[in-house]
MMTF fields as JSON, N, C-alpha, C and O atoms, coordinates in Angstrom:
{
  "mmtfVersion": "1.0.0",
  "mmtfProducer": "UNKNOWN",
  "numBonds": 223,
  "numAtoms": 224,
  "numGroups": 56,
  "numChains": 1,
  "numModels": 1,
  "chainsPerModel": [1],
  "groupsPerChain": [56],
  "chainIdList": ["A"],
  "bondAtomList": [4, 2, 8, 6, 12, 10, 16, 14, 20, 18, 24, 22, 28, 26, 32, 30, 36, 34, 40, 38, 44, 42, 48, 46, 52, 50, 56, 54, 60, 58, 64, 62, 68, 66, 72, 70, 76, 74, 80, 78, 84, 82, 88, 86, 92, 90, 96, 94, 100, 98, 104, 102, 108, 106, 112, 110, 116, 114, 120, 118, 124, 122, 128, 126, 132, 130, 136, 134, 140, 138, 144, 142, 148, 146, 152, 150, 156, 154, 160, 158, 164, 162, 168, 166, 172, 170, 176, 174, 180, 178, 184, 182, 188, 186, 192, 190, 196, 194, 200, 198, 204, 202, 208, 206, 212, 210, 216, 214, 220, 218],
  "bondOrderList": [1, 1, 1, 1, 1, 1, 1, 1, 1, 1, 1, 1, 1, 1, 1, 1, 1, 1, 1, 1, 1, 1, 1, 1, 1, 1, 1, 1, 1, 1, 1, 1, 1, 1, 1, 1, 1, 1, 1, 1, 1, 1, 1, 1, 1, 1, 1, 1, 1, 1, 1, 1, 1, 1, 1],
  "groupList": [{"groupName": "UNK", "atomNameList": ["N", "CA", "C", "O"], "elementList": ["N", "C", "C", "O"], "formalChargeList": [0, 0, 0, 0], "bondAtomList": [1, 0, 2, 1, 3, 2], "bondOrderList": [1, 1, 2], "singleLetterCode": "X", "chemCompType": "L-PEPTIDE LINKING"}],
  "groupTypeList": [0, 0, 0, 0, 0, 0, 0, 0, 0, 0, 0, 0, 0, 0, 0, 0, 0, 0, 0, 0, 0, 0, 0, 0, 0, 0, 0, 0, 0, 0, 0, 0, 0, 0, 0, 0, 0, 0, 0, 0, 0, 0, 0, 0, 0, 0, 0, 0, 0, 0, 0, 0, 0, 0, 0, 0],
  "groupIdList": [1, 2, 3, 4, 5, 6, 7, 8, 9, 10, 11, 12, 13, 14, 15, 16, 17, 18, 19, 20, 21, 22, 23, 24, 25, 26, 27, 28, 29, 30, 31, 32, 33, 34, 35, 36, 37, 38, 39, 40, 41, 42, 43, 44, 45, 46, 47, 48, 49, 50, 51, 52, 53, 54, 55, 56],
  "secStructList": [7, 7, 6, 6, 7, 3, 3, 3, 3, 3, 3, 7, 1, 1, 1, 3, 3, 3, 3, 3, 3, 7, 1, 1, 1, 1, 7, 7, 7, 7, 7, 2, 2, 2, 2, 2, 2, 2, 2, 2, 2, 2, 2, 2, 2, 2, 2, 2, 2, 2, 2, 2, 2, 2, 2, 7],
  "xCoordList": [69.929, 68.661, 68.092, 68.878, 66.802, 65.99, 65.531, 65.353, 65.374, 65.285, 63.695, 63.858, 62.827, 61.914, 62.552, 62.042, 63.803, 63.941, 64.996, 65.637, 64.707, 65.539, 66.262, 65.467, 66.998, 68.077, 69.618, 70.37, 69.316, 70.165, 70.086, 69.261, 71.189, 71.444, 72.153, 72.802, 71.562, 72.229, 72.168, 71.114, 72.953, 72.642, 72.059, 72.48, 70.983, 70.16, 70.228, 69.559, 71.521, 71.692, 71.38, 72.072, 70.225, 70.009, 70.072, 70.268, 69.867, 69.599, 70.219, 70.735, 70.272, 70.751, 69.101, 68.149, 69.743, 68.351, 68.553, 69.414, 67.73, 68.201, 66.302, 65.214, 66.71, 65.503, 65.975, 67.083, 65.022, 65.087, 63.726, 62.824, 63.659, 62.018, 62.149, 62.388, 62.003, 61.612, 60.118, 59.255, 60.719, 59.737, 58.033, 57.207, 57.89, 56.86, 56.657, 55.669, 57.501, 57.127, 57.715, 57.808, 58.166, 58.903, 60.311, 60.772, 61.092, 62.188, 63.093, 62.722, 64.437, 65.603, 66.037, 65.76, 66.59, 67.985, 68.981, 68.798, 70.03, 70.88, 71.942, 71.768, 72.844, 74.581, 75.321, 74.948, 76.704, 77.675, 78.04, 78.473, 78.163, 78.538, 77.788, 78.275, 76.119, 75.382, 75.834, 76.195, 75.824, 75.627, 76.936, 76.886, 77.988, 79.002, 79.109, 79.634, 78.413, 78.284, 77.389, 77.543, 76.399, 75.58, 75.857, 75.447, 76.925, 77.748, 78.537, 78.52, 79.444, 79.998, 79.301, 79.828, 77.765, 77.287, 76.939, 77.108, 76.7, 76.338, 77.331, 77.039, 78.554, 79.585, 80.156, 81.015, 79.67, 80.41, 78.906, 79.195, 77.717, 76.474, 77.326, 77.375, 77.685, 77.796, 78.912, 78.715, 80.058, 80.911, 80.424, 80.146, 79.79, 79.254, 78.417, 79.015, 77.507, 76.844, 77.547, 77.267, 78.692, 79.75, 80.463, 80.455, 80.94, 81.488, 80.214, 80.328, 79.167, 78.451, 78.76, 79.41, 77.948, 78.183, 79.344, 79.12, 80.39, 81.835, 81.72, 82.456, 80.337, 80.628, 79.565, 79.593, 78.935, 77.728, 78.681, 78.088],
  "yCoordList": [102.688, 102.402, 103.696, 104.487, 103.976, 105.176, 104.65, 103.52, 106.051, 105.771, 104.372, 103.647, 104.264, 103.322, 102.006, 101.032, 101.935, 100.438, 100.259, 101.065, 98.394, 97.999, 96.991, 96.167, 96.81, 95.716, 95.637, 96.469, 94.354, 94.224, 92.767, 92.068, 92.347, 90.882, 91.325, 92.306, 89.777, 90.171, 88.759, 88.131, 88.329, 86.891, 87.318, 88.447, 86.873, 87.098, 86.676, 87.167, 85.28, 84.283, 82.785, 81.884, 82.665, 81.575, 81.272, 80.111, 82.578, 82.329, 83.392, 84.364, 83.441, 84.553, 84.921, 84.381, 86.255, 86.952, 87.857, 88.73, 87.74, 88.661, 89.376, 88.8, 90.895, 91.513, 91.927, 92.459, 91.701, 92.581, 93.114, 92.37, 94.829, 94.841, 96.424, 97.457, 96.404, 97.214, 98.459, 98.344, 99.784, 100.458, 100.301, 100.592, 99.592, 98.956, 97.773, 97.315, 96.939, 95.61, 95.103, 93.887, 95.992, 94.721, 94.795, 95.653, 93.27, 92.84, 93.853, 94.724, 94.057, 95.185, 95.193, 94.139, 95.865, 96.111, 96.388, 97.439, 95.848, 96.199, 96.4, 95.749, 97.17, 97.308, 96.661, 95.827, 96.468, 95.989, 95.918, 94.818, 97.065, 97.591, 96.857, 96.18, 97.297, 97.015, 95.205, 94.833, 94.189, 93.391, 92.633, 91.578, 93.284, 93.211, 93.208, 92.345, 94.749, 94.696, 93.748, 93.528, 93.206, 92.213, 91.189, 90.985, 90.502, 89.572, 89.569, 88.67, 90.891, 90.715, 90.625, 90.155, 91.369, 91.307, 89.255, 88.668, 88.885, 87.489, 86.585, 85.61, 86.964, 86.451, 86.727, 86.043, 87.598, 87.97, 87.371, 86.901, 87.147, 86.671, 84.834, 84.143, 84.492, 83.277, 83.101, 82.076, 83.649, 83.569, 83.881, 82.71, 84.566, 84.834, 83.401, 82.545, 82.987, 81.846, 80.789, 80.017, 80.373, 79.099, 79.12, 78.195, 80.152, 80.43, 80.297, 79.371, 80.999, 80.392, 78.81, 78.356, 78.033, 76.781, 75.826, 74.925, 76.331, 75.768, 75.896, 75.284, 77.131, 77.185, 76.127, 75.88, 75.655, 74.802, 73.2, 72.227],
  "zCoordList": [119.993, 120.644, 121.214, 121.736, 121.157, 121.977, 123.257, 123.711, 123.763, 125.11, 125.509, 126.49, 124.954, 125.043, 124.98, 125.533, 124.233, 123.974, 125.479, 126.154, 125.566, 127.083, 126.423, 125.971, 126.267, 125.918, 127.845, 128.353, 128.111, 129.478, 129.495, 128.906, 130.354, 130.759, 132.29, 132.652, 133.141, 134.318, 135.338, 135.234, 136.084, 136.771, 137.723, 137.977, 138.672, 139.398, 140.877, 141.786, 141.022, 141.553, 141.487, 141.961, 140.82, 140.189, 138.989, 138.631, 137.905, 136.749, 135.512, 136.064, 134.642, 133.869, 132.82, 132.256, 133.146, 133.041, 131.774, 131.881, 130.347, 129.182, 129.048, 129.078, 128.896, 128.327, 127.348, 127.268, 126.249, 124.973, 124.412, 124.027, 124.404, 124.284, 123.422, 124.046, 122.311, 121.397, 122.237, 123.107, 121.053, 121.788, 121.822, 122.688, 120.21, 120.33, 120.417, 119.844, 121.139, 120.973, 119.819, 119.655, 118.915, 117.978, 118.598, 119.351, 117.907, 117.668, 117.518, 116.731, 118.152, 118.494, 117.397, 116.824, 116.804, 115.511, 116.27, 116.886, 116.5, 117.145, 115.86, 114.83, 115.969, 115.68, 115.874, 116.7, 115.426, 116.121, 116.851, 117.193, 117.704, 118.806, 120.04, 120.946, 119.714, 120.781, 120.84, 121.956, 119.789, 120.053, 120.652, 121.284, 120.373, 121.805, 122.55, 123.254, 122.969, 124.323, 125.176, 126.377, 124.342, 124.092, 125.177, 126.319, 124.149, 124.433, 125.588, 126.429, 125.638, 126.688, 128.467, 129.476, 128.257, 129.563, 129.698, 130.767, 129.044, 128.699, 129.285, 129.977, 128.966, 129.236, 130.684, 131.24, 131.084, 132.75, 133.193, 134.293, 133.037, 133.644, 133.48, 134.498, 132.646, 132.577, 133.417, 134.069, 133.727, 134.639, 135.366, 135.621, 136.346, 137.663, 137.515, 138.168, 137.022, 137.381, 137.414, 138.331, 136.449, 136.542, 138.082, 138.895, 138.199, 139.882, 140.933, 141.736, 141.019, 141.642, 142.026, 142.967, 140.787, 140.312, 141.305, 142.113, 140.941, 142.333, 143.044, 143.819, 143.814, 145.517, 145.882, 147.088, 145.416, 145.957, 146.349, 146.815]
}
């Protein structure tokens, strides 16, 4: 990815939050790699929100 493009995920406290935004506005190409890492922020956002979830 170049520096223009934003690809991030993150829980907010209420919600899980994904940007994906090409430098012009189009659609990301991501790699393998990226889309791991992808995943894995996805996955600790979804655990932080499931735990949330139990304290209520």
């Amino acid at each position: 990815m170049n520096n223009q493009e934003r690809l991030d995920a993150w829980y907010d406290g209420s919600a899980i939050c994904l940007i994906a935004v090409g430098a012009q506005g189009d659609p990301l190409d991501l790699g393998d790699d990226e889309v791991r890492a992808l995943i894995g922020k996805l996955q600790q956002c979804l655990a932080e929100s499931e735990a949330a979830a139990t304290e209520d």
